[in-house]
C-alpha positions in Angstrom: -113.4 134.5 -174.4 -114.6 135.8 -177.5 -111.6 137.9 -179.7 -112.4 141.7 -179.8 -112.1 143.5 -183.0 -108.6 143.5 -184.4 -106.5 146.5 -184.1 -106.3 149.0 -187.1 -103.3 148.0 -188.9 -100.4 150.6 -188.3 -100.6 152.9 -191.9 -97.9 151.9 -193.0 -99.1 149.0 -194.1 -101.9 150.6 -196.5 -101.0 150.7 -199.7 -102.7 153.3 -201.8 -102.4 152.9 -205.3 -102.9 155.9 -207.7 -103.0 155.6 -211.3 -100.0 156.6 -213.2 -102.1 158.5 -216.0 -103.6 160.2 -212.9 -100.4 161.7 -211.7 -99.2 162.7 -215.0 -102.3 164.7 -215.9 -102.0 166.5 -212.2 -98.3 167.3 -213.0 -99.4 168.3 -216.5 -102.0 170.9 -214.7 -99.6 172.1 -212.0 -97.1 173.0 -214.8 -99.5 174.5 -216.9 -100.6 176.9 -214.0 -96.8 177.3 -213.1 -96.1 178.6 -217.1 -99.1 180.9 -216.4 -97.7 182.3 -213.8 -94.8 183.3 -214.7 -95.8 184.2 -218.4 -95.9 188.0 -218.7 -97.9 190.4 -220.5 -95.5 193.7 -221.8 -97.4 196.2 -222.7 -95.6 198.5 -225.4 -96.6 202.3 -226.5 -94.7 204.2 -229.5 -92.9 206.4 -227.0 -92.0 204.1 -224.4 -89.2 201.4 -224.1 -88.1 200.5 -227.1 -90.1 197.4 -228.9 -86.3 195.3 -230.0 -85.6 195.5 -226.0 -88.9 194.4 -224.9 -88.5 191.5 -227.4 -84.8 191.0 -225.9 -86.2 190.7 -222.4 -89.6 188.6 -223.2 -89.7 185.1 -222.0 -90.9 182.0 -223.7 -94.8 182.1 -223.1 -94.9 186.1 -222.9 -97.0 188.4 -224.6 -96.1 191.7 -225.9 -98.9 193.9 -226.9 -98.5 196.8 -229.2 -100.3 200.1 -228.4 -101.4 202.1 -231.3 -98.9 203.9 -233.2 -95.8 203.6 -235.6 -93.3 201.8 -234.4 -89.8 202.1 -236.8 -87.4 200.2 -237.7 -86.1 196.3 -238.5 -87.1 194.0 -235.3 -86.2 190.2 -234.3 -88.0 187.9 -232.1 -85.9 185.3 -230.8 -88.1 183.6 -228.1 -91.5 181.7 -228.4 -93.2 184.9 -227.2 -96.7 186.4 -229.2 -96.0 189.8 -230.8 -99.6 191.2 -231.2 -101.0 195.0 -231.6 -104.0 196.8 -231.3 -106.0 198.7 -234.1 -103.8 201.1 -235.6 -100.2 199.2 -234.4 -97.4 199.8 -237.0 -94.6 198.4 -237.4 -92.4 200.6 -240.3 -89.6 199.1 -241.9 -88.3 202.6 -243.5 -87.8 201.0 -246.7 -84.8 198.8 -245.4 -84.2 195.1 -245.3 -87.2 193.1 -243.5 -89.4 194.4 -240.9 -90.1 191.7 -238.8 -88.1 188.2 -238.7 -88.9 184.9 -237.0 -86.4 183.1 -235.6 -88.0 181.5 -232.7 -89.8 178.3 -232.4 -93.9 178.2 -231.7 -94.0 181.8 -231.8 -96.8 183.8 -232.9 -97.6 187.4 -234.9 -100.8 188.3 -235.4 -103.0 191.7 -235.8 -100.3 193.8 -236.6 -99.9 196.2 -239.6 -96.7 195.7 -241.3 -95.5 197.8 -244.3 -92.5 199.7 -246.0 -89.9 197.1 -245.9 -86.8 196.9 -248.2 -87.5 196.1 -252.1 -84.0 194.5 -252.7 -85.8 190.8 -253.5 -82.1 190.0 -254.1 -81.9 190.0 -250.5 -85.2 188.8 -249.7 -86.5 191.7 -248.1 -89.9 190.9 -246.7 -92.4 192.2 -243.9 -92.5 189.1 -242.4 -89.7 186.7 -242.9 -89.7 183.6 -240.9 -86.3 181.4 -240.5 -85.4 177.6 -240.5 -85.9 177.8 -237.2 -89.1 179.1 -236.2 -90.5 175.7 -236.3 -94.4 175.8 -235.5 -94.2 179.8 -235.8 -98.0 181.3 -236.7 -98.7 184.0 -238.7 -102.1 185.0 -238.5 -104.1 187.8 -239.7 -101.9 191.2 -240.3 -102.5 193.7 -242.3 -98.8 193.6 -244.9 -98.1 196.3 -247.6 -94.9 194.7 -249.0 -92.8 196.5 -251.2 -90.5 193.1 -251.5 -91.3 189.6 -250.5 -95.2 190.0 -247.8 -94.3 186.4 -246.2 -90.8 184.9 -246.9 -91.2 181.2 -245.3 -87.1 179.9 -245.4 -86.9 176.2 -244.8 -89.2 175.9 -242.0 -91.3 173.3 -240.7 -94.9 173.2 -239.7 -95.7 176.8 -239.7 -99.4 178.4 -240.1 -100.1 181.1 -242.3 -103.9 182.0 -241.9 -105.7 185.2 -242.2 -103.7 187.6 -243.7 -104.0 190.6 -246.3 -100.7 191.0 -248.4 -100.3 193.9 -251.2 -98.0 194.5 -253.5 -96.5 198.2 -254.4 -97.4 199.4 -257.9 -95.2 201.7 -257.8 -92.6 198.9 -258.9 -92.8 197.3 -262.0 -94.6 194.1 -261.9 -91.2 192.0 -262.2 -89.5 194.1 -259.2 -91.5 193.1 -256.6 -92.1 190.2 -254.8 -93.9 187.4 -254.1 -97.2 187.9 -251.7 -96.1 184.7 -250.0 -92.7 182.6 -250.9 -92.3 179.0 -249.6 -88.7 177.4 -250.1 -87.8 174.5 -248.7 -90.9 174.3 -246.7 -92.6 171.2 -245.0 -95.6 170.8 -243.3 -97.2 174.4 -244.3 -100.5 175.8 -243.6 -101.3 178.6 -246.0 -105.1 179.5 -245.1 -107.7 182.1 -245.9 -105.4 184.6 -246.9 -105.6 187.4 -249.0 -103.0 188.6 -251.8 -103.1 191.0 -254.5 -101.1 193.0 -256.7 -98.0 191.6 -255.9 -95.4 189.6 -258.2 -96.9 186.3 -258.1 -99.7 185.2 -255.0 -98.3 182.2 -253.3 -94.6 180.9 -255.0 -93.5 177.4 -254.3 -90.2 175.8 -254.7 -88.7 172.5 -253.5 -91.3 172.6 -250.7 -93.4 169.2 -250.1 -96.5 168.2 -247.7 -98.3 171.3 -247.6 -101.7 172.6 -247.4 -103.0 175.8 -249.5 -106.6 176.0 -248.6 -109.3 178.8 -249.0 -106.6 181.5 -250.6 -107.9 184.6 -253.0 -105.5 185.5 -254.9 -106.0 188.8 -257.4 -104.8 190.9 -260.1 -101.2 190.0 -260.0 -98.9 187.4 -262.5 -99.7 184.2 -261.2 -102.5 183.5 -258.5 -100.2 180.1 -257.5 -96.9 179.1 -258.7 -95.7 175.4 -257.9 -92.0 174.6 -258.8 -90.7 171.5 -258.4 -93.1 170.9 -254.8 -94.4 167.5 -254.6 -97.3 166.3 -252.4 -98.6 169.4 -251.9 -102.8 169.9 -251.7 -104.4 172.9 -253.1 -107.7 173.0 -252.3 -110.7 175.8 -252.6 -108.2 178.6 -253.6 -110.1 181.3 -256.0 -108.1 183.1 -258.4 -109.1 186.2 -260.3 -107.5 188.9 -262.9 -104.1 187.4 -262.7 -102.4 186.8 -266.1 -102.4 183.3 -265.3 -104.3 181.4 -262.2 -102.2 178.4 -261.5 -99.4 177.9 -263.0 -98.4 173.8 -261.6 -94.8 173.4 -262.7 -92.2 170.3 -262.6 -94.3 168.7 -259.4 -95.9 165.4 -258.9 -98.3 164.0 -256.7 -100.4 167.1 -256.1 -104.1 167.1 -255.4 -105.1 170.2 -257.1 -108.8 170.1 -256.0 -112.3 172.7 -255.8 -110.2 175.8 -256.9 -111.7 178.7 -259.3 -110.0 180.9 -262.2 -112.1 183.5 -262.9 -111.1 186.0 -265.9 -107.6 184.7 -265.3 -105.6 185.9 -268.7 -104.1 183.4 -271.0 -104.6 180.3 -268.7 -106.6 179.4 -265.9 -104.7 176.4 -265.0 -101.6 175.4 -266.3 -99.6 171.8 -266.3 -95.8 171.5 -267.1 -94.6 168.4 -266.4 -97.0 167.0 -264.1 -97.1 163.6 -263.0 -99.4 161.2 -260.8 -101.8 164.4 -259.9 -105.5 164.8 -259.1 -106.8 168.1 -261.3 -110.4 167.7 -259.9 -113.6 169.7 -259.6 -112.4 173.1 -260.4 -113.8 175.7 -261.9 -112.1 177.8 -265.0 -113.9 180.3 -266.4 -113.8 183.5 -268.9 -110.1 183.5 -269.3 -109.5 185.4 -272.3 -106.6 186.4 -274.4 -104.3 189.5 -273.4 -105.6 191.4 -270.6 -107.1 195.3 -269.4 -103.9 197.4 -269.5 -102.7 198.0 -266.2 -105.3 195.2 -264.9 -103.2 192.6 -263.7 -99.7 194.2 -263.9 -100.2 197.3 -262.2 -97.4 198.6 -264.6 -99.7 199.9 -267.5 -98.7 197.3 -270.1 -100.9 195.0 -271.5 -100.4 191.2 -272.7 -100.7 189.8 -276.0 -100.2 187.4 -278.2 -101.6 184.2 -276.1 -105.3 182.0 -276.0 -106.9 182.3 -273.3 -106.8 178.7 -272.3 -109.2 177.0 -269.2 -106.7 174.2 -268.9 -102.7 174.2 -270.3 -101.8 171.1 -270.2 -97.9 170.4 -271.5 -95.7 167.1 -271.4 -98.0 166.0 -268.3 -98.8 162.1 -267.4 -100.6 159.6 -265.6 -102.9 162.7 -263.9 -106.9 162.2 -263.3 -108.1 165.2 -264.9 -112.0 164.7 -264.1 -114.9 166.5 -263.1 -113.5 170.1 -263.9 -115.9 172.9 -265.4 -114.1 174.6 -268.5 -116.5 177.6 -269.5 -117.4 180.3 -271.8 -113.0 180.3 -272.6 -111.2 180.8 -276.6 -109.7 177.1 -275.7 -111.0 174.6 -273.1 -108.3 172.4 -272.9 -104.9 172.4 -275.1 -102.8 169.4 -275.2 -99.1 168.9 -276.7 -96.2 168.4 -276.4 -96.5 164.3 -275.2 -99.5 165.0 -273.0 -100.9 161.5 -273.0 -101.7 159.1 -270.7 -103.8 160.8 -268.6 -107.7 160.5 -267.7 -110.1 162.6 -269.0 -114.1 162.0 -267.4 -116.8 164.0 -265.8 -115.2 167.4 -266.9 -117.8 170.0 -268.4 -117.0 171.9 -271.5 -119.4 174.7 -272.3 -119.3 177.8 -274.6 -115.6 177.7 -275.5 -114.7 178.8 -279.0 -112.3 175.5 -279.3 -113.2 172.9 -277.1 -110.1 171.1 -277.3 -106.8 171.6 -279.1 -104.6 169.0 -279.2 -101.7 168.7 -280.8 -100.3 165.2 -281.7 -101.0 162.4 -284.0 -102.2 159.7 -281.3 -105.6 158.5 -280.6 -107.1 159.9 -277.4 -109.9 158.1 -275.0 -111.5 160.7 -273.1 -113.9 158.4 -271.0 -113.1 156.2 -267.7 -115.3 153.2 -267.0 -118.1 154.6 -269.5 -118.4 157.6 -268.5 -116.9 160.5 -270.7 -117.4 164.0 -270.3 -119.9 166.7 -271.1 -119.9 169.0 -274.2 -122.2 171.9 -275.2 -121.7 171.5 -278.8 -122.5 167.7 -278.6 -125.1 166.8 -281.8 -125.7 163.4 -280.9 -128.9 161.4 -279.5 -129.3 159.6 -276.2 -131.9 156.7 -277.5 -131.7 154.1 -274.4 -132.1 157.2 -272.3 -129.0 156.2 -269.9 -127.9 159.4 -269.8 -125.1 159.0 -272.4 -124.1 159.8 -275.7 -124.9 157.1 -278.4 -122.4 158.8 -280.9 -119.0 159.1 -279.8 -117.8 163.0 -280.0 -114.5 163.8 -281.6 -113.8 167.7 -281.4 -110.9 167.7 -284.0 -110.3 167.1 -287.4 -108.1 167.8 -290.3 -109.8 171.5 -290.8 -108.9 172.3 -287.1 -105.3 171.2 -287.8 -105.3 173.3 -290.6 -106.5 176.6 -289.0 -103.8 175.7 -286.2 -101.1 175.5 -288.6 -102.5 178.7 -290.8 -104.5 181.4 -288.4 -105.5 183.2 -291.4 -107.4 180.0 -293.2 -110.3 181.2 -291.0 -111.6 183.0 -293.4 -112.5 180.0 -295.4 -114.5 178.4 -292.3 -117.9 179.0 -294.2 -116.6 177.6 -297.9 -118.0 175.3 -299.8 -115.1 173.5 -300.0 -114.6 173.3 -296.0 -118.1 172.0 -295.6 -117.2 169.3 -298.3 -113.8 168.5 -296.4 -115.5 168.0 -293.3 -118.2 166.0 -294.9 -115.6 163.6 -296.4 -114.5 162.7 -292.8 -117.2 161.7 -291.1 -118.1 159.6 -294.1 -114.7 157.9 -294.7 -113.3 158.1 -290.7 -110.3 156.3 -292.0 -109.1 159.3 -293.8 -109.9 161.5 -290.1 -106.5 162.2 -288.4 -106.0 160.7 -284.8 -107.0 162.7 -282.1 -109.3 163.1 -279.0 -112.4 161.1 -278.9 -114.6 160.3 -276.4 -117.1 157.1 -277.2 -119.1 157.9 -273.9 -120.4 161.6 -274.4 -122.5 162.8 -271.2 -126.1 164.3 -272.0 -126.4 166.7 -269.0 -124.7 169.5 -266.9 -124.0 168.4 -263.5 -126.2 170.5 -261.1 -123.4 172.2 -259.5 -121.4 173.3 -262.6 -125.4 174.5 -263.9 -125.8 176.5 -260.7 -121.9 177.9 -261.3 -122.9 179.4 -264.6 -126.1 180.7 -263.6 
């Protein structure tokens, strides 16, 4: 007889197999939906329970949402909660110590209104100060009116600063208060799209590496950006405007200080002191002029003196690529000393400055790379083959510069006869021409974005 169909194996013997990366993605979901759940929202008025115990009692994952109103005192939030508030939420530090500190990891402020904190910067008073431990903490746009420090970032890793507006008190003098934002010890930063003015300096760093300044305005204060002994550190499309000095790149190395402005920064739109192995590319310095407005930039009524207003500083400084920077309408476009050598020079753009370059130093300069030099509004020379170069090299110093260097008050001898007769001696006779810059591959032509930047 024929067999019949077989009989359905018992189910234990089917074996159903299930992808591993399956099963962690549907525990991943279940625990998301489990954190969801049990994630609270506190909502928080002025004259309800007060805002340091609802921070006590928050939960990693909660929310506490701040009602309009002033809320006083000094608060601490010790969980990986988000401390937010609606239009109008104050939190008043009543002129003692810091208003708000950070000690939790992954947590987040944002949207709230900070002011009145302490102005001991001793102490490191600050609105906002965020500790070693709030690793992954964001900050994110509040309003801060800081009488000390606005951000004080301690030692702390991978944090995100975006969004804010930080002001100084003028009350103070300029050297009494503090910084808009201070980075110490800092890895891994985010400092993004904020806002800062009128404080002591903008953005301070010290012996902080791997971080990312991007897309800052930084006003009418000392220093727009102050780097101390940070290495590997981008700065990228910051703008500076009316500070005494835009940035100020100190004892650093490996820096990529890229697409940032100075505008009518005073004395020095950017300065070098003993930098090494950086990128100083396409940035824009332009109108900084000696001394500044009284009251202006220091908010204390004094003015400063006594100092060019420089494009580009550059002071004991090696091995950087210095190229395709505008240097505009400035007393001195670029002063070099103080064993500034080394470094390349191409594809920057030097236009309407009273002194072009100043350096300061008996060695022979070669400012071109591969060819290609740099461009220079007073250039005299002739392009014959048309290939968009110089066919005369340009050398913007001679022994007459020197000489109004060493003696301001020879000026008044520019327009002799017997200036005109020194100079003409050089360029006849080079070898009796001191050493100096020189660039054999003058450019003929603006680039079309630093045109449309002066326009």
């Amino acid at each position: 007889m024929p067999e019949g169909p077989a009989a359905p194996a018992p189910f234990s013997l089917y074996r159903v197999e299930i992808p591993m990366r399956f099963i962690g993605l549907l525990l991943a979901f279940l625990f998301l939906d489990f954190a969801e759940l049990k994630a609270a929202e506190h909502q928080v008025a002025p004259q309800g329970r007060p805002l340091q115990a609802v921070l006590d009692a928050a939960e990693p994952g909660d929310s506490v949402r701040l009602a309009a109103g002033v809320y006083p005192g000094n608060f601490v939030i010790t969980e990986a909660i988000t401390l937010s508030g609606a239009d109008g939420a104050i939190l008043d530090g009543q002129g003692h110590g810091s208003v708000l500190t950070v000690e939790a990891a992954g947590a987040r402020v944002s949207g709230l209104h900070i002011r009145n904190d302490g102005a001991n910067i001793t102490d490191m008073d600050s609105s906002i100060f965020v500790a070693e431990s709030a690793t992954g903490a964001v900050i994110e746009n509040n309003r801060i009116e800081a009488r000390g420090f606005g951000i004080w970032l301690d030692a702390v890793a991978d944090v995100r600063v975006a969004g804010n507006r930080i002001s100084g008190d003028t009350a103070l003098r300029s050297q009494n208060r503090g910084n808009g934002l201070q980075l110490y010890n800092v890895t891994g930063a985010e400092i993004i799209d904020n806002e800062v003015w009128q404080a002591r300096d903008g953005i301070y760093i010290d012996v902080s590496n791997g971080n990312r300044l991007i897309g800052n305005l930084l006003r009418d204060q000392r220093y727009g950006v102050h780097y101390m002994f940070s290495q590997d550190n981008v700065v990228r499309d910051n703008v500076t405007r009316n500070n005494r000095l835009g940035y100020a790149l100190m004892q650093s190395r490996n820096l990529e200080v890229v697409g940032n402005r100075s505008v009518r920064d005073q004395n020095y739109g950017f300065l070098m002191n003993y930098i090494v192995d950086s990128v100083i590319a396409e940035n824009v310095s332009i109108e900084a002029q000696r001394g500044v407005t009284p009251g202006a930039a220091t908010g204390d009524g004094h003015a400063i003196s006594g100092a060019e207003g420089k494009a580009l500083f550059v002071y004991n400084s090696l091995f950087n690529d210095i190229r395709d920077n505008l240097f505009a309408r400035t007393e001195v476009g670029i002063h070099l000393t103080a064993g500034s050598e080394d470094n390349d020079f191409h594809g920057n753009a030097f236009v309407g400055n009273q002194t072009q370059v100043k350096y300061v130093a008996v060695r022979e300069q070669e400012w071109s790379h591969e060819g290609r030099g740099n461009y220079w509004s007073d250039y005299l020379g002739w392009d014959l083959d048309g290939d968009g170069l110089g066919d005369v090299p340009y050398e913007p110093n001679d022994s007459v510069d020197r000489l109004i260097w060493t003696y301001p008050l020879a000026k008044i001898l520019m327009n002799s006869p017997a200036v005109q007769v020194l100079r003409w001696v050089q360029r006849e006779f080079p070898v009796l021409r001191p050493p100096g810059v020189k660039d054999s591959h003058p450019l003929m032509s603006l680039p079309d974005w630093m045109a449309e930047t002066l326009q």
